[in-house]
ZAMARGU-4260 file (C-alpha; in steps of 0.2 Angstrom, whole numbers, plus 5000, padded with zeros to 4 digits):
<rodrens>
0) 5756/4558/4707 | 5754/4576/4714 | 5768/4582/4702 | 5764/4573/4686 | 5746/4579/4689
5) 5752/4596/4689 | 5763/4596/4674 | 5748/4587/4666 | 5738/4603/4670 | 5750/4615/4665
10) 5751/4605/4647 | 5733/4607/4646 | 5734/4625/4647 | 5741/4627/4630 | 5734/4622/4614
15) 5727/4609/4609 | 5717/4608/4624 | 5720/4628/4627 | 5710/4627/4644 | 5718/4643/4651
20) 5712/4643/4668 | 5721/4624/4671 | 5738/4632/4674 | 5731/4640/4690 | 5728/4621/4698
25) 5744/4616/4690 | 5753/4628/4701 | 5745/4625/4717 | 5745/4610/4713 | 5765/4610/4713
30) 5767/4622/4727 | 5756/4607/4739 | 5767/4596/4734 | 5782/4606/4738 | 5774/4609/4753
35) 5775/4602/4773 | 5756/4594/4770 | 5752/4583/4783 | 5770/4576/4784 | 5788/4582/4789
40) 5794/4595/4775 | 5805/4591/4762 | 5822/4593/4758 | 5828/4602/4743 | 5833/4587/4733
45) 5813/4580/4736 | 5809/4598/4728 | 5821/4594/4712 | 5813/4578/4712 | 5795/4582/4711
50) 5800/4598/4700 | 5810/4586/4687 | 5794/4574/4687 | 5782/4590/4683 | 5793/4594/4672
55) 5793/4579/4660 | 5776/4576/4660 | 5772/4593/4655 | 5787/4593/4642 | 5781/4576/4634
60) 5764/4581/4634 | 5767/4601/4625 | 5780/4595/4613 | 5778/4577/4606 | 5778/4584/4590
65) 5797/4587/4589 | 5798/4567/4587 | 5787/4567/4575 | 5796/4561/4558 | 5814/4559/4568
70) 5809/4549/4583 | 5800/4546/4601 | 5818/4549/4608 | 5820/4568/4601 | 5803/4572/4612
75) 5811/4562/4628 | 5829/4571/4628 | 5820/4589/4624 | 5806/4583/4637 | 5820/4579/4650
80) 5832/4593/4646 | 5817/4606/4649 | 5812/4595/4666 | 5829/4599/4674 | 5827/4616/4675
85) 5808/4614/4685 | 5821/4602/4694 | 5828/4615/4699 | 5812/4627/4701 | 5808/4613/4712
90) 5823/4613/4723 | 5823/4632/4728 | 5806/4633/4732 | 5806/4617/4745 | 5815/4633/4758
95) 5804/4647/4751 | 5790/4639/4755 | 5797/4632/4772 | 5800/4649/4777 | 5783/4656/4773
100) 5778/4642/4781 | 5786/4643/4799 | 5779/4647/4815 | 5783/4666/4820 | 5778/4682/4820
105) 5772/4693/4807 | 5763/4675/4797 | 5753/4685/4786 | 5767/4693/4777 | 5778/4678/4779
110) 5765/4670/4767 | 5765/4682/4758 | 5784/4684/4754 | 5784/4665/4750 | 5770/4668/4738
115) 5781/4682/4728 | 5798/4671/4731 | 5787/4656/4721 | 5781/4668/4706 | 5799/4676/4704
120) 5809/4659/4706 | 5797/4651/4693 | 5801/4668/4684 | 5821/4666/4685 | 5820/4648/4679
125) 5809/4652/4662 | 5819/4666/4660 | 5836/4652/4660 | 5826/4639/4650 | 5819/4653/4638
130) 5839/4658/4638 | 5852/4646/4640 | 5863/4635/4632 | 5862/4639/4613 | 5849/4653/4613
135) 5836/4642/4623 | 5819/4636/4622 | 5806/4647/4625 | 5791/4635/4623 | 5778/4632/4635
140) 5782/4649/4645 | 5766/4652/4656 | 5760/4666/4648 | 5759/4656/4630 | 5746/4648/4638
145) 5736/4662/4640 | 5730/4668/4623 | 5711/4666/4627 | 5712/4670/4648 | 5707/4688/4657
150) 5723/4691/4661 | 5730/4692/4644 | 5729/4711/4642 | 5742/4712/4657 | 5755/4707/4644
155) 5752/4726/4637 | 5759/4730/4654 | 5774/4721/4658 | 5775/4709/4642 | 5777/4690/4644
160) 5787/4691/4660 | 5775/4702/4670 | 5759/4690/4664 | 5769/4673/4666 | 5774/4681/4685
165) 5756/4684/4689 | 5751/4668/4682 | 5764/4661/4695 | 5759/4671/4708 | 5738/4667/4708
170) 5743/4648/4707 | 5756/4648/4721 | 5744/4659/4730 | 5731/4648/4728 | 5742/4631/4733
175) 5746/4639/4749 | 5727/4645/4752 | 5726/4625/4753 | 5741/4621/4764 | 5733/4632/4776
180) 5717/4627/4775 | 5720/4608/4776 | 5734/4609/4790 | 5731/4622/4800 | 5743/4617/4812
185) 5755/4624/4800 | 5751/4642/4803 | 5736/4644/4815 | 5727/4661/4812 | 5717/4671/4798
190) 5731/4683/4795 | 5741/4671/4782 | 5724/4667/4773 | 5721/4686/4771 | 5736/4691/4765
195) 5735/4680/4751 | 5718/4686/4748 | 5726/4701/4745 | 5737/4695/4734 | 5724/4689/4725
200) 5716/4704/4724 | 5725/4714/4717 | 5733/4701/4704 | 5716/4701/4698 | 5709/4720/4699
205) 5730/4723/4689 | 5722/4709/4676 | 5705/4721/4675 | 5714/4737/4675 | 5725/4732/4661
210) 5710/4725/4652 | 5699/4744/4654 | 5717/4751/4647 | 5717/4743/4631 | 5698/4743/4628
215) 5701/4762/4628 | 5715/4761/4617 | 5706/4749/4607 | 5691/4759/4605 | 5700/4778/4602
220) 5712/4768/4587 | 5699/4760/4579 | 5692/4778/4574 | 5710/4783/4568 | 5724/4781/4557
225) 5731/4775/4542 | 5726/4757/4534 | 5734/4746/4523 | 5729/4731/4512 | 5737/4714/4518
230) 5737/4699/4510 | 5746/4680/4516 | 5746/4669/4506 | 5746/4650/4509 | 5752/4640/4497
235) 5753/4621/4503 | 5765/4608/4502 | 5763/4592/4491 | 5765/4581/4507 | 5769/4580/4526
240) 5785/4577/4534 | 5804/4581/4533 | 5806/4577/4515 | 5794/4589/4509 | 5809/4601/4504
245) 5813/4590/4492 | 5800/4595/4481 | 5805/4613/4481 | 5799/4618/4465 | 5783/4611/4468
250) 5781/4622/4484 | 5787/4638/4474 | 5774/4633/4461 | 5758/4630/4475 | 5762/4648/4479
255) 5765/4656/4463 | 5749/4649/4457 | 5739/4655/4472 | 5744/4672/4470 | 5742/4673/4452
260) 5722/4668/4458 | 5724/4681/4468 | 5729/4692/4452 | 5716/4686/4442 | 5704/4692/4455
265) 5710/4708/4459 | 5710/4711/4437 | 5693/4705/4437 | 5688/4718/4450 | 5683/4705/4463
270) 5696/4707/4475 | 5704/4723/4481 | 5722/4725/4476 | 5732/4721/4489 | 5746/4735/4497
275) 5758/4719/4503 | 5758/4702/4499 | 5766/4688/4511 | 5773/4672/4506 | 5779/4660/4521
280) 5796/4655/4525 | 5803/4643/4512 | 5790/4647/4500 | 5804/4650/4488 | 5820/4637/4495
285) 5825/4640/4474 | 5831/4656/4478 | 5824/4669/4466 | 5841/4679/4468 | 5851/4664/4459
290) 5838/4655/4448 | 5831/4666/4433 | 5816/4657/4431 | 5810/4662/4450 | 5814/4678/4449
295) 5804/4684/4431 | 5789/4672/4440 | 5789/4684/4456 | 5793/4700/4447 | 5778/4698/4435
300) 5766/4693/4449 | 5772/4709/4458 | 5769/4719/4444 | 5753/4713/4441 | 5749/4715/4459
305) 5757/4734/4458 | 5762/4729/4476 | 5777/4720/4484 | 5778/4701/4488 | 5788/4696/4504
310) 5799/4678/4500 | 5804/4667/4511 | 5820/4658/4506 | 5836/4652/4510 | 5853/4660/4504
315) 5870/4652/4502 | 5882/4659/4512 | 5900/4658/4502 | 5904/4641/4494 | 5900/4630/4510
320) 5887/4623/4517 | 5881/4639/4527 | 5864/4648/4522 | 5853/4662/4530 | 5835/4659/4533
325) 5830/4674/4523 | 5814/4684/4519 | 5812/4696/4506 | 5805/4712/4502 | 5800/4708/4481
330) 5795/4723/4472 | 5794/4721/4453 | 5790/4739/4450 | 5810/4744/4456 | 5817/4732/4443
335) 5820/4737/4428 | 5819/4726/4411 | 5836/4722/4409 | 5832/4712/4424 | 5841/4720/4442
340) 5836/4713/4456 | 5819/4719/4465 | 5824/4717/4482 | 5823/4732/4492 | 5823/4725/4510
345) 5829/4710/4518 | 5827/4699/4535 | 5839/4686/4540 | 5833/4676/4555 | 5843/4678/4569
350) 5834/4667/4582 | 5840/4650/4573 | 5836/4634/4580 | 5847/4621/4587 | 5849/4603/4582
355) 5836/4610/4569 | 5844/4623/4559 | 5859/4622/4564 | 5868/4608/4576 | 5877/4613/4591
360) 5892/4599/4596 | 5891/4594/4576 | 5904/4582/4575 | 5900/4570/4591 | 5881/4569/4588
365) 5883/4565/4572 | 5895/4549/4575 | 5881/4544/4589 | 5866/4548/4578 | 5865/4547/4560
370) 5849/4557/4560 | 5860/4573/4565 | 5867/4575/4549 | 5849/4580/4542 | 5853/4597/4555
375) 5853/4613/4544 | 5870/4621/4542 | 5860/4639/4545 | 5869/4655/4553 | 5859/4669/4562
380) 5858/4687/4553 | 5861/4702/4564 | 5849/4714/4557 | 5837/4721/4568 | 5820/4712/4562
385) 5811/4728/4554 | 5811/4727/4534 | 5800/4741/4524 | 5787/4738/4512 | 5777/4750/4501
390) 5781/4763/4513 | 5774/4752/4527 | 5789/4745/4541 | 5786/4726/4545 | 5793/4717/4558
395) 5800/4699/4554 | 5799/4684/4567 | 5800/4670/4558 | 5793/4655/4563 | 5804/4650/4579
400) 5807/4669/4582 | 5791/4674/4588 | 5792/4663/4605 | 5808/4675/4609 | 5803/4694/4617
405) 5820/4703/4607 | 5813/4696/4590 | 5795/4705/4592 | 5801/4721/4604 | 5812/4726/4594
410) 5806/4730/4578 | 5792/4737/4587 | 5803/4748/4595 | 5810/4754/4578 | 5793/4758/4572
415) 5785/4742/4566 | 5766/4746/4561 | 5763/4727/4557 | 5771/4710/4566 | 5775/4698/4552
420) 5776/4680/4555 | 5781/4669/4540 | 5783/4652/4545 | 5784/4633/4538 | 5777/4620/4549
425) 5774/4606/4536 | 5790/4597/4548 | 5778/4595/4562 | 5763/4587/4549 | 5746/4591/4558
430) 5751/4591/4577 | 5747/4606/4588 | 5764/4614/4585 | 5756/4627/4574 | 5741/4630/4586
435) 5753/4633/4600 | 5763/4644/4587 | 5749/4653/4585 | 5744/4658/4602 | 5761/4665/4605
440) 5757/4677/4591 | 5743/4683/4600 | 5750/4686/4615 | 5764/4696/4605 | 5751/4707/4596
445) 5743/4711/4614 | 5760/4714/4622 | 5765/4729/4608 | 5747/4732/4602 | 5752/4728/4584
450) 5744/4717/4569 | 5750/4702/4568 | 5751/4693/4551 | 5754/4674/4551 | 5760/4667/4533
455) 5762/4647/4535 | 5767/4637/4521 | 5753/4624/4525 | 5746/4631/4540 | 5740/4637/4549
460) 5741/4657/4543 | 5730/4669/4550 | 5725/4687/4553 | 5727/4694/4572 | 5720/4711/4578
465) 5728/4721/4591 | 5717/4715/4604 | 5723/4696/4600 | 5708/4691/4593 | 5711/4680/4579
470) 5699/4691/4564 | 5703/4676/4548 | 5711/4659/4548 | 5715/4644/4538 | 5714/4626/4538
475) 5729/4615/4539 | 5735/4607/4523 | 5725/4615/4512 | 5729/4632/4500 | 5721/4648/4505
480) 5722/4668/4503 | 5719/4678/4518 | 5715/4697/4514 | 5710/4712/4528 | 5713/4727/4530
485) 5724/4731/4545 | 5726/4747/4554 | 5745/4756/4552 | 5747/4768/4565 | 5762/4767/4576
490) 5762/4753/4588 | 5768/4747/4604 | 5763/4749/4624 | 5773/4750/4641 | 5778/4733/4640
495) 5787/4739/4622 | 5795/4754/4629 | 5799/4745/4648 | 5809/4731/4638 | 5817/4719/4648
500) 5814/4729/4666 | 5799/4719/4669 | 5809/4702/4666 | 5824/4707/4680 | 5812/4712/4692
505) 5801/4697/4693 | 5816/4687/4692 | 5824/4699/4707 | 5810/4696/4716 | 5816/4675/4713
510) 5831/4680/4720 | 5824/4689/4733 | 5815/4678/4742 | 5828/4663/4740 | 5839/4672/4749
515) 5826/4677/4761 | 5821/4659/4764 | 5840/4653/4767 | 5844/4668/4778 | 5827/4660/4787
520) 5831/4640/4786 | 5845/4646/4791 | 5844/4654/4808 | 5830/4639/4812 | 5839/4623/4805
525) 5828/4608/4797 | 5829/4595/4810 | 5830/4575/4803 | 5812/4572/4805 | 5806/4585/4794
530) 5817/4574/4780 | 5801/4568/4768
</rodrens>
């Protein structure tokens, strides 16, 4: 019950619940049970046991949605697939825990150690999920929870890792708080108890020096720098569920007819004309580049606009079944009448997602399930997310992109003054996919201090500052124009320039204290009676 109740807590820290402060509980919660409370210790397999448990509760309850038009049993396999590796979480931190647990000398630091072994550990295992096999699955990483938490402007520090680690860390810290407290004849003394209080500390005081950091920066850009004129645009889908591509012309045609509103507006002198214009992904699945009509429709909007429109499309790759998932940089005003092609710039997704865009194993799974042959035929780009834009360089993460580090670092790192997100979640109809989507670009537009722009073909777009405040939004399944005025000064922070240091060392830290806590178990083998 203890570990379905923590992977119940942990779902409820992401949307659409979004209570923050549950996955604190949810940890301790986990590290209790884990723990020798009350009873002999368990063995590692009890660990994967009660890991695996968390784990499917917490996967069922985040991602239903994956089952949502194709059936329950594509949520159970992810659900279970995800579990195994909190199996395994599970399973290394039974000894870690056992060895900060253990009469001796030195308790306080011993507690300690075991504290820092649990954060890093839970740190190596989302970093294997988020990883491994077939580009992993990133969702439901701690710090996604945290959009709307205290601790959010840590991310500007040490990015997701470092946040997701402290996360950990507080919860774990917490958990043992109560091991010690209810059984006392675990570790007798105050020096355990405040050694985690100093852990705590200075989790917490790192979570409000990071926050004073980028108040300051906050408040010193905002006086500052260049602007530019941003519009998304939501065009809408003529219905929910898988089959929605097949009205691809009427999905071109919902966002060609909301921008030429826009046009109207900005002729009429009731809107300001816009510096970029940014369609979602598919918005344009009849590829402007091979059908003439698409193309003069964009150009003259772009024209009229006197800015460039960002498409999302898909392009055929040769004369199979491969494409690209594609964004592109429209801009009328390079085209001449004859009719050459506006492009100027060009994104092709390179995070693609399996048994979704593309199908790992094809051949089997598609003998077994029928279902599989709907899987996209898509092949990753290998560019390097940054396209330019009226002068202005935007970084791409489309859709499933923006839940990987690589896929908002590094454009950022290559100069990107705005984050772009087009993304099409008409698939997943009006569950909290898009909510949870959206909280990951928040915590992406902390952790590189950079606008974020969320284009959705039905929602839900919206306008993030670099603080992760959330300054515009839309409704779901319903057309709408967002328009602000975002700052374009050069972003990024120390988590942008650190890169993936942050993520080794929490997960050395992981490492660290395993091997600390078999070198332990070790030299004071588990007797039978300590078998749970």
């Amino acid at each position: 019950m203890g570990a379905a109740a923590a992977g119940a807590l942990l779902a409820a820290s992401f949307p659409p619940v979004d209570l923050w402060w549950a996955a604190l509980p949810a940890i301790a919660l986990l590290v209790v049970v884990l723990s020798p409370l009350r009873g002999p210790a368990p063995r590692a397999r009890t660990g994967a046991l009660l890991g695996l448990v968390t784990g499917l509760v917490f996967f069922l309850l985040l991602v239903p949605w994956v089952g949502l038009y194709v059936g329950a049993y594509a949520a159970w396999a992810l659900a279970l697939v995800e579990a195994l590796y909190l199996a395994a979480f599970g399973a290394g931190a039974v000894p870690i825990l056992r060895a900060g647990l253990t009469t001796g000398r030195r308790p306080g630091l011993r507690s300690v150690g075991a504290v820092l072994g649990v954060a890093g550990w839970w740190s190596v295992w989302e970093w294997i999920r988020s990883s491994w096999p077939w580009g992993g699955f990133p969702w439901g990483r701690l710090a996604f929870g945290q959009a709307d938490g205290p601790l959010l402007a840590l991310a500007g520090i040490g990015g997701v890792p470092l946040l997701g680690f402290v996360v950990a860390l507080l919860g774990a810290a917490l958990g043992l708080v109560v091991v010690l407290v209810a059984e006392p004849g675990v570790r007798a003394g105050w020096r355990p108890l405040s050694g985690l209080a100093a852990v705590v500390a200075i989790g917490v005081a790192g979570a409000f020096a990071a926050d004073v950091l980028a108040s300051m920066r906050d408040s010193d850009t905002n006086t500052r720098g260049e602007y530019a004129r941003v519009v998304a645009i939501q065009g809408n889908v003529p219905r929910l569920g898988l089959d929605f591509n097949a009205q691809r012309r009427a999905v071109l045609d919902n966002h060609l007819r909301v921008t030429a509103e826009l046009a109207d507006a900005v002729d009429s002198g009731t809107t300001e004309r816009p510096d970029l214009v940014l369609w979602p992904e598919n918005a344009a699945d009849i590829s402007p580049l091979t059908d003439a009509r698409a193309a003069a429709q964009i150009t003259e909007l772009s024209r009229r606009l006197a800015a460039p429109i960002l498409v999302g499309t898909v392009l055929r790759v040769g004369d199979g079944p491969e494409a690209t998932n594609s964004y592109l940089v429209w801009d009328g005003r390079s085209s001449d009448p004859r009719g050459s092609e506006p492009v100027v710039d060009r994104h092709d997704k390179k995070f693609i997602q399996p048994f979704g865009e593309w199908l790992p194993l094809r051949a089997p799974l598609e003998a077994l399930f029928p279902i599989a042959r709907t899987a996209g035929h898509f092949v990753p780009g290998d560019g390097d997310g940054l396209v330019t834009a009226a002068g202005i360089d935007l970084g791409v993460a489309i859709c499933f992109e923006i839940a990987f580090d690589a896929a908002a670092r590094e454009p950022v790192t290559r100069g990107a003054q705005i984050l772009t997100v087009p993304t099409n979640n008409a698939t997943f109809g009006r569950s909290p996919m898009t909510y949870q989507q959206l909280a990951m670009s928040r915590v992406r537009a902390v952790e590189h201090h950079i606008p974020v722009v969320i284009a959705a073909t039905s929602g839900v777009s919206a306008i993030i500052e670099p603080s992760g405040r959330v300054s515009q939004q839309t409704g779901i399944f319903e057309p709408g124009v967002l328009a602000a005025t975002v700052r374009v000064d050069a972003a990024g922070t120390m988590a942008t320039r650190l890169g993936g240091i942050p993520q080794a060392v929490c997960c050395l830290i992981g490492l660290v204290g395993l091997a600390w806590a078999l070198v332990r178990t070790r030299q004071r083998p588990v007797t039978d009676h300590e078998e749970m």
